[in-house]
C-alpha positions in Angstrom: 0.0 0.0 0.0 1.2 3.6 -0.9 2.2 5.8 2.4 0.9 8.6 1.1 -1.5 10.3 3.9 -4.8 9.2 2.5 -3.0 5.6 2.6 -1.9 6.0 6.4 -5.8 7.5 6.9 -7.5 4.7 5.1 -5.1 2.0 6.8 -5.7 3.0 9.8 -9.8 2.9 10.0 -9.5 -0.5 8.6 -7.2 -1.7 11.4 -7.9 -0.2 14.6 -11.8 -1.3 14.8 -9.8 -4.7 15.1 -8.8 -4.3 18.7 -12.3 -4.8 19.9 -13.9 -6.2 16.6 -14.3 -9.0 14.5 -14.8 -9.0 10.6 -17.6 -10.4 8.7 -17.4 -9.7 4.8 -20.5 -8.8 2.4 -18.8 -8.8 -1.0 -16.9 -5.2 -1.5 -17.4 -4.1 2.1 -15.9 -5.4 5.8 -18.8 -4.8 8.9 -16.9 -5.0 12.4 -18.9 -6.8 14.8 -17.7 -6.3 18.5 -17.0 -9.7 20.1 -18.4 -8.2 23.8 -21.3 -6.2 24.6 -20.7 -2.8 25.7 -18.9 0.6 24.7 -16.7 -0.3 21.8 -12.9 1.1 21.8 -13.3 2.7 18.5 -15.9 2.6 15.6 -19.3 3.2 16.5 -21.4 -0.2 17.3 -20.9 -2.6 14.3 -20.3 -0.2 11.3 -19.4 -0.8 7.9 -16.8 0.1 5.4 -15.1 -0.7 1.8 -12.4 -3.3 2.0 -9.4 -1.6 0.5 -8.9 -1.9 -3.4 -12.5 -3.0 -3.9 -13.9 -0.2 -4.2 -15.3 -0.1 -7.8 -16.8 -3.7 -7.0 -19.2 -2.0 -4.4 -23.2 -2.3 -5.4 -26.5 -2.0 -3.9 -26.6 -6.0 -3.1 -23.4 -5.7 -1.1 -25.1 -2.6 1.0 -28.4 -4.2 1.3 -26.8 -7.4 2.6 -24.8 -5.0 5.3 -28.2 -3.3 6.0 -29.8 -7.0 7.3 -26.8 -8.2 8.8 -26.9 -4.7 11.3 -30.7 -5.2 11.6 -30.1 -8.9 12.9 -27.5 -7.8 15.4 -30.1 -5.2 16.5 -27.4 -2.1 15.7 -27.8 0.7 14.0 -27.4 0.5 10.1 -23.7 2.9 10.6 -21.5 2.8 7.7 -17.9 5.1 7.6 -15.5 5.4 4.6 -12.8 7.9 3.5 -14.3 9.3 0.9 -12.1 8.9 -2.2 -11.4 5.4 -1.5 -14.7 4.4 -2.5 -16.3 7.0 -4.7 -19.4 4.6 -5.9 -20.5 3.9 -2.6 -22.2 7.3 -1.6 -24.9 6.7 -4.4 -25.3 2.9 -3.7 -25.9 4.0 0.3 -28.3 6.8 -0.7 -30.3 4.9 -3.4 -31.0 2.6 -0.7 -32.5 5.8 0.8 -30.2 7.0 3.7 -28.7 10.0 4.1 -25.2 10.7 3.8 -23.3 13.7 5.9 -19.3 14.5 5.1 -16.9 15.8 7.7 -14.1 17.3 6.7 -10.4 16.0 7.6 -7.0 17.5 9.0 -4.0 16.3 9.5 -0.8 17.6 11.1 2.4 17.9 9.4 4.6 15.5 11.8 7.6 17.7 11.5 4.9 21.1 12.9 5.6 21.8 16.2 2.8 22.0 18.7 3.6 23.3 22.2 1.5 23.5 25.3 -1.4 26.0 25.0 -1.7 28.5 28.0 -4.4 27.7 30.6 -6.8 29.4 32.6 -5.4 29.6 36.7 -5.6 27.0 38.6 -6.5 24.4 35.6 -4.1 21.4 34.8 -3.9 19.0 31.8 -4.6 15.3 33.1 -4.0 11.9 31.3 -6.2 9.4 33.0 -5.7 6.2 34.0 -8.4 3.7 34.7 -8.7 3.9 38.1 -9.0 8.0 38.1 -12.3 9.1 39.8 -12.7 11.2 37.4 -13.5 9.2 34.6 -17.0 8.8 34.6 -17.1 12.5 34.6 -14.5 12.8 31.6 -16.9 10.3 29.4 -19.9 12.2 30.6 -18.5 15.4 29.5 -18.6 15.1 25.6 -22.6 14.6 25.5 -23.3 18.0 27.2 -20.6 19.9 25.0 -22.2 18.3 21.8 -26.0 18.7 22.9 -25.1 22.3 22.5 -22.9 22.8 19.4 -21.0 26.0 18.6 -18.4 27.5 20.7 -20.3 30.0 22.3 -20.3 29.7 26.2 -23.5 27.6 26.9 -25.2 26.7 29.9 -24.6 23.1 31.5 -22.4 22.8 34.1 -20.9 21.1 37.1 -24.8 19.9 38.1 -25.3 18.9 34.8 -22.2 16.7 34.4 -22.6 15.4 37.6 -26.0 13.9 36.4 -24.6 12.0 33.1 -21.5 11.1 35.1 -23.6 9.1 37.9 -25.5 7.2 34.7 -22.6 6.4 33.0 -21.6 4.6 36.6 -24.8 2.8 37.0 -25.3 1.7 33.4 -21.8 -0.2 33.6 -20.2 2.3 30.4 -17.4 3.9 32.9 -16.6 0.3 34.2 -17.0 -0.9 30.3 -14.0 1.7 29.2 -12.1 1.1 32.4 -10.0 -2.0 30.6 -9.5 -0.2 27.1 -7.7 2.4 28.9 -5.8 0.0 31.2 -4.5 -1.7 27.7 -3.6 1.4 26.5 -6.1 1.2 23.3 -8.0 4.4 24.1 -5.9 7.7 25.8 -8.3 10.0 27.9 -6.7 13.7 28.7 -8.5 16.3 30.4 -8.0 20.3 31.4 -9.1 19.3 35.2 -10.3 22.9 37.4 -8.7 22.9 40.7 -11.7 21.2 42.2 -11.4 18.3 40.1 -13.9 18.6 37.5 -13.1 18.0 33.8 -13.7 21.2 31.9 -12.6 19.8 28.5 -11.7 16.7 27.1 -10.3 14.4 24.4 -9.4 10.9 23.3 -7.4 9.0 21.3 -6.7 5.4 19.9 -3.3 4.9 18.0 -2.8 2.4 15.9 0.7 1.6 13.8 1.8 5.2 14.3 -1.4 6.6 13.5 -4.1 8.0 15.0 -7.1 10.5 15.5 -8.2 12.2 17.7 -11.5 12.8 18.9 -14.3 13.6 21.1 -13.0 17.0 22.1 -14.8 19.0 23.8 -15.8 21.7 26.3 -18.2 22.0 29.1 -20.4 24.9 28.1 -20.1 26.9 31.0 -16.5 27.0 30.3 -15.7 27.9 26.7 -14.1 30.5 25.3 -11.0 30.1 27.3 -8.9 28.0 25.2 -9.2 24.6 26.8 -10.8 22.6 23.7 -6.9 24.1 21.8 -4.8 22.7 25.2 -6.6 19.5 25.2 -5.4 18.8 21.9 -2.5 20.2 21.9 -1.5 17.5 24.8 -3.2 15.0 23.1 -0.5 14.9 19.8 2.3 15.5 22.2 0.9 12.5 24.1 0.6 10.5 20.9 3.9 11.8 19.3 5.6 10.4 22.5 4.5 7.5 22.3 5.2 6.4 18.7 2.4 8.4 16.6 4.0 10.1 13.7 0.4 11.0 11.3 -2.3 12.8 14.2 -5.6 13.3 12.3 -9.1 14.5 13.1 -12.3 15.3 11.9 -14.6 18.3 12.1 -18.2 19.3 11.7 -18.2 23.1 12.1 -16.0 26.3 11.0 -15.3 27.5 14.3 -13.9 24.1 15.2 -11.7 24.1 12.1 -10.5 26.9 13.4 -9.2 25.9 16.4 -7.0 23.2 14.8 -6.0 25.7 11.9 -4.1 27.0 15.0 -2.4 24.6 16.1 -1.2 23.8 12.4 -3.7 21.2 11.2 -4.3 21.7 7.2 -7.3 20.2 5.1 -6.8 16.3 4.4 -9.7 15.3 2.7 -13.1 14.2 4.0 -15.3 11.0 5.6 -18.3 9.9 4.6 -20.7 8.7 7.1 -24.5 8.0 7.7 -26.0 11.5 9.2 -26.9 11.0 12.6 -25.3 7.6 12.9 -23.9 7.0 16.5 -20.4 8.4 17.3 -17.4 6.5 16.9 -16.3 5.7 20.7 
């Protein structure tokens, strides 16, 4: 396979689904199906993709058999693909009537410096380990910052996290993620205020010196302050130190984008997903 940066890209969201998944193949496309109940390490719940150099093969039959497959395993009908390494399959998907969304891609340049960002007082960058107390708190965090999109200071807070953080606990997903991060398959960090509470966060899952990051975000009460840009920032030093040379991510708004345009991430193509399809991790 070529190592161009599409290549590394394209490699990598065939491989790293593998840590927690299994294969089954449906002609020109590979579904993951997790062995285990429970929250996957990466790749939403049992979602679909082209296998690599087959994508002109792929056709309606090979989506529709996907399709039943997901509805037998009672999981959502999630399918995820770079988009130029299979340019057929976004008609086949939407001829079978659903609806595609693209988000954008960046990369970073691994010889672009990126330095700690400046902090608010009193808040610290965290990388957490399974047995933190904060964790549940640190997985609870992403659904309030994306429940209210934009980066405008919004209006969930400590209460609020505190809330999502005790369900998390009770419905067994904090203990579910404990053992991904113990393996070292999934990388939590956090901009932690003095009292302990996560104010922002991010993940990420390398996989043969790739990875992307995700999930970053920002409690609402506390935007604007330049904790999503720190969070990620220690995020690529964390992956660069440990072996990551090509740090990727994906984006669904401007003001995002702009956020990694500062820290030196540059276009790098797009995904392809189904809209409204559950969130990888």
């Amino acid at each position: 396979m070529s190592d161009s940066l599409p290549a590394r890209i394209e490699q990598y969201y065939a491989s790293v689904p593998l840590l927690f998944a299994d294969v089954e193949v449906f002609g020109s496309l590979r579904l993951f199906v997790r062995r285990q109940p429970g929250a996957p390490y990466y790749g939403g719940p049992s979602h679909a993709q082209p296998l690599a150099g087959g994508a002109s093969a792929v056709s309606a039959t090979d989506v529709a058999r996907v399709r039943a497959r997901q509805r037998e395993l009672g999981v959502p009908e999630a399918f995820e693909w770079l988009a130029e390494s299979a340019p057929g399959l976004r008609a086949c998907i939407e001829e079978a009537g659903l609806p595609v969304a693209e988000r954008p891609l960046m990369a970073l340049d691994p010889r672009h410096p990126v330095g700690p960002r400046p902090l608010p007082d009193g808040v610290t960058i965290r990388v957490l380990t399974a047995d933190d107390p904060a964790l549940p708190a640190v997985l609870a965090l992403p659904r309030l910052a994306f429940a209210e999109e934009g980066a405008a200071r919004g209006s969930a807070g400590r209460e609020e996290l505190s809330v999502v953080a005790e369900e998390l606990i009770e419905d067994g997903t904090a203990a579910t993620v404990r053992p991904t991060v113990r393996a070292g398959h999934k990388t939590l960090i956090a901009a932690v205020a003095p009292d302990g509470t996560p104010l922002a966060v991010g993940h990420y899952h390398p996989a043969n010196g790739t990875t992307e990051i995700g999930g970053v975000g920002t409690l609402p009460v506390a935007r604007r302050q330049g904790l999503a840009a720190a969070v990620t920032a220690a995020l690529v030093h964390h992956a660069r130190d440990h072996g990551v040379s090509t740090v990727f991510l994906a984006y669904a708004e401007d003001a995002v984008a702009r956020i990694y345009s500062g820290l030196g991430f540059r276009p790098a193509g797009s995904t392809l997903l189904i809209a409204n399809q559950p969130a990888r991790s």
